[in-house]
FIPALO-805276 format. One line per field, with one value per residue (C-alpha): residue number from 1; residue in one letter; x, y, z. Coordinates in Angstrom, 1 decimal. Layout:
<rs>
num [NUM, ...] $
residuo [A, ...] $
x [X, ...] $
y [Y, ...] $
z [Z, ...] $
</rs>
This chain:
<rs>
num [1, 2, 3, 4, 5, 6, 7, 8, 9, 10, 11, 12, 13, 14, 15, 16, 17, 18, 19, 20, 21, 22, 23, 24, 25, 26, 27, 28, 29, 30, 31, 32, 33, 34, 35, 36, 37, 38, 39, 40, 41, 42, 43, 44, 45, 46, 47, 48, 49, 50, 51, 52, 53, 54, 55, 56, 57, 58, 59, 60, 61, 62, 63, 64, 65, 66, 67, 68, 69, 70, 71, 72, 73, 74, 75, 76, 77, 78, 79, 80, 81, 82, 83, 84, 85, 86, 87, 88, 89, 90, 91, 92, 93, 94, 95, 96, 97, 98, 99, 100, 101, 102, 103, 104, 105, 106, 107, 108, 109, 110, 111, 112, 113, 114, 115, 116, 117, 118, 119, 120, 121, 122, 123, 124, 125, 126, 127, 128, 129, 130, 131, 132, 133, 134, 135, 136, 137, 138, 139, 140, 141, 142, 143, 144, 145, 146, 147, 148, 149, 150, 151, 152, 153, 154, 155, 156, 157, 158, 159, 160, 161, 162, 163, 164, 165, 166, 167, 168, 169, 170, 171, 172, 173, 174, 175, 176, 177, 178, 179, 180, 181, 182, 183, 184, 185, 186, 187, 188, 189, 190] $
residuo [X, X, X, X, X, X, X, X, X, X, X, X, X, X, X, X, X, X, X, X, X, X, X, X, X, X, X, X, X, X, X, X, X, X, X, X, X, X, X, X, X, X, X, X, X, X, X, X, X, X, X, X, X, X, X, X, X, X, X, X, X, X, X, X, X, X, X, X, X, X, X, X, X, X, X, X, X, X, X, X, X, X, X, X, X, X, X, X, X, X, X, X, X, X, X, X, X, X, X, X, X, X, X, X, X, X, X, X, X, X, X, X, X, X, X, X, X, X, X, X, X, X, X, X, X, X, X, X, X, X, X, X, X, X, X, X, X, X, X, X, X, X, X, X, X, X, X, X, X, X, X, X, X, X, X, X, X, X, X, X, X, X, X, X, X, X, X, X, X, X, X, X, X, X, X, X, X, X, X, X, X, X, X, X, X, X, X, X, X, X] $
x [150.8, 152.6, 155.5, 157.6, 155.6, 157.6, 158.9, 162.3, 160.4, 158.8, 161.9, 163.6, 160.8, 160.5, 164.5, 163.4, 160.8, 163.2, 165.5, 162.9, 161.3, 164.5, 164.7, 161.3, 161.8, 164.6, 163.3, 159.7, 159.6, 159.6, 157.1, 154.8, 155.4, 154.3, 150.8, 150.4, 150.5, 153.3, 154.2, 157.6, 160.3, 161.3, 165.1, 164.9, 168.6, 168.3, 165.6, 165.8, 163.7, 159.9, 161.5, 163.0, 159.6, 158.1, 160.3, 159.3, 156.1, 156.5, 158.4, 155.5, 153.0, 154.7, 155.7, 151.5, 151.6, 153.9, 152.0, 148.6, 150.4, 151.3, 148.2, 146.2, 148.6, 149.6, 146.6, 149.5, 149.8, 145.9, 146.2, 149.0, 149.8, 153.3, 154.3, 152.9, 154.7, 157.9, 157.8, 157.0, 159.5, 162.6, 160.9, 160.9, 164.3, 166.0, 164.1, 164.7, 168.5, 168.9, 168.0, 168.9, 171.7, 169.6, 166.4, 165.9, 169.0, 168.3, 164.8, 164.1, 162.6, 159.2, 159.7, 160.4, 157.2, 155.2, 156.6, 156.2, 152.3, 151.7, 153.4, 151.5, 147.8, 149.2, 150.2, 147.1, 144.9, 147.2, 146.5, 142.2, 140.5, 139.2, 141.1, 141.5, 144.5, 142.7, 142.2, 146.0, 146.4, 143.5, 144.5, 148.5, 146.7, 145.1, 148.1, 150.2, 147.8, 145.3, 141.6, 139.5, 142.5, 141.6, 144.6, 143.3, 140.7, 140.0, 142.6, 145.0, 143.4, 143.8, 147.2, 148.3, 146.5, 148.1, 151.6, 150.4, 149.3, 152.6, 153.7, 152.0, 152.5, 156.2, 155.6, 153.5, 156.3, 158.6, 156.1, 155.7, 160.2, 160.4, 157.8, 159.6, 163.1, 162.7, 166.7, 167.8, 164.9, 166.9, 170.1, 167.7, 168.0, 171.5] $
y [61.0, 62.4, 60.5, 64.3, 66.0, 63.8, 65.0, 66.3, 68.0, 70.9, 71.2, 72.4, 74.4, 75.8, 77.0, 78.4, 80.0, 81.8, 83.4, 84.0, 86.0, 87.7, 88.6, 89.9, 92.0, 93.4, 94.7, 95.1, 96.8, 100.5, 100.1, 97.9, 100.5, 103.1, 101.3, 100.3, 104.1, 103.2, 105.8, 105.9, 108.7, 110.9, 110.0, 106.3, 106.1, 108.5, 106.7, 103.0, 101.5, 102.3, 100.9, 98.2, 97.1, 97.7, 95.0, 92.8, 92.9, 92.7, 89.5, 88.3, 88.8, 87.3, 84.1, 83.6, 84.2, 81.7, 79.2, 80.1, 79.5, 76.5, 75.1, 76.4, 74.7, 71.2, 69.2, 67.1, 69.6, 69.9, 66.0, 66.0, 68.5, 67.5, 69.0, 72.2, 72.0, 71.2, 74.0, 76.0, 75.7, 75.9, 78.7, 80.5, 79.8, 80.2, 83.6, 84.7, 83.2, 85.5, 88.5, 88.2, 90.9, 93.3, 93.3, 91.2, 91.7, 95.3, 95.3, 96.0, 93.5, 95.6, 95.4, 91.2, 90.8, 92.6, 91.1, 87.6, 88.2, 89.4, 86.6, 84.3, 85.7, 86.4, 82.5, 81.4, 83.3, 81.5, 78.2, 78.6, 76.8, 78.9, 82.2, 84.4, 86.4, 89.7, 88.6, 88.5, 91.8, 93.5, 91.6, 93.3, 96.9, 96.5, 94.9, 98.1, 100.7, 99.5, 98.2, 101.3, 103.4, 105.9, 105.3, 101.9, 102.7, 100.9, 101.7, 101.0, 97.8, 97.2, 98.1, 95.9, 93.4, 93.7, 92.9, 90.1, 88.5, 89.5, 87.6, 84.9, 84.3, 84.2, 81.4, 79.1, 79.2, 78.3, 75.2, 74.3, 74.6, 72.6, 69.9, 69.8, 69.1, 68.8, 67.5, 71.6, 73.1, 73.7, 74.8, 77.8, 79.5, 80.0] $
z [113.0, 109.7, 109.4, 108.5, 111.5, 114.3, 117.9, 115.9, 113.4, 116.5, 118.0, 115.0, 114.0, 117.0, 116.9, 113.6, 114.5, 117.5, 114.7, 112.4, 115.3, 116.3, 112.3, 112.9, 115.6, 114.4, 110.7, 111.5, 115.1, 113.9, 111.6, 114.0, 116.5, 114.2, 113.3, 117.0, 117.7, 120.5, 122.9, 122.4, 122.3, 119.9, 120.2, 121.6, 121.9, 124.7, 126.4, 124.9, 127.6, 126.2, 122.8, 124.3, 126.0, 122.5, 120.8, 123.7, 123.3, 119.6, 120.3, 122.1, 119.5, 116.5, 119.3, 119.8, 115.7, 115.1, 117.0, 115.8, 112.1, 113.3, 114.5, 111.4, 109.3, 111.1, 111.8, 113.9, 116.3, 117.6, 117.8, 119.9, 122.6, 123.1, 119.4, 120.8, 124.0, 122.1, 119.4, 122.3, 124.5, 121.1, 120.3, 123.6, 124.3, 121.4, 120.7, 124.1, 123.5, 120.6, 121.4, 124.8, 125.0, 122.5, 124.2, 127.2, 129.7, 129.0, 130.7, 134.0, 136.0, 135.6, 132.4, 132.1, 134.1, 132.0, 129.2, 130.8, 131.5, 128.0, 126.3, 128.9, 127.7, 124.0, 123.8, 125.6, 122.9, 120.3, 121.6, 122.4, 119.1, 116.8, 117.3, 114.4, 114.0, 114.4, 118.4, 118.5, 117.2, 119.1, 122.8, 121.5, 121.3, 124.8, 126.1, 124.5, 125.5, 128.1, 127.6, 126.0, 125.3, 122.8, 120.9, 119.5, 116.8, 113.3, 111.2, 114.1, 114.8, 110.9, 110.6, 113.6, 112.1, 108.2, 110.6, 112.2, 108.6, 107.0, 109.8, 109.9, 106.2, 106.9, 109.9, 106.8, 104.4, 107.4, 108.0, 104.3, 103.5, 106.7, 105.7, 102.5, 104.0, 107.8, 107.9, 107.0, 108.9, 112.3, 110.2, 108.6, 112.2, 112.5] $
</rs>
């Protein structure tokens, strides 16, 4: 094992990773929303709750995103599971920690299981060898929309999947400034 890729090293980029999400969320839900063709209301601030579901979800992508980076870019972490468990569970919480009083107190319990599932299938995509980033985005549509929904065509699946890269560029530069000083890495998220 790497001697900068140790136990501390994926819990600390795993608490990055929750507050770079939550920075995520925050600046690029609109947009992904837009692309995604996401069924949401005019005026959201009337009816934040389809909105509020949206950023969810978001979360959940760019989590499965952030670990696919990950594993893409740390041989470490295919060799041992307990990295990925570790980076997992920082990230989880402390995303979840985060935007907690934004986002997740606010949904109803509806909402937190379908955001639960979601993140469950999203994460398990992430994980499977060999998956691409353009799986993530195209299990996100049908998890948005529905299998077959007529709302997710090429140029949709395209866009989602320009976000996700954008993304997942963001989570490689977080992985090479934490390899180069893995002491500041967990002081980046606050």
């Amino acid at each position: 094992m790497s001697k900068i890729i140790t136990n501390q090293f994926a819990e600390d980029l795993g608490y990055t990773y929750g507050g770079c999400i939550r920075d995520l969320v925050r600046f690029t839900a609109r947009e992904a929303a837009r692309v995604s063709k996401a069924k949401l209301p005019l005026f959201d601030f009337l009816n934040p709750g389809p909105f509020l579901m949206f950023k969810a979800l978001w979360s959940a992508l760019l989590q499965a995103t952030a670990i696919r980076t990950t594993l893409d870019n740390c041989p470490e972490y295919v060799e041992n599971e307990k990295l990925l468990k570790k980076t997992l569970f920082q990230m989880n919480y402390h995303g979840e920690e985060v935007m907690a009083d934004k986002i997740f107190k606010q949904l109803t319990d509806e909402q937190s299981a379908r955001y639960e599932e979601a993140k469950q299938k999203l994460i398990a995509k992430a994980i499977k060898p060999d998956t691409v980033k353009s799986e993530l985005a195209d299990l996100f549509l049908e998890l948005l929309h529905g299998k077959g929904s007529d709302r997710i065509n090429e140029k949709t699946r395209t866009a989602v999947l320009k976000q996700v890269t954008l993304s997942s560029e963001t989570f490689r530069r977080l992985i090479d400034v934490s390899k180069k000083n893995p002491a500041q890495t967990k002081a980046v998220a606050k």
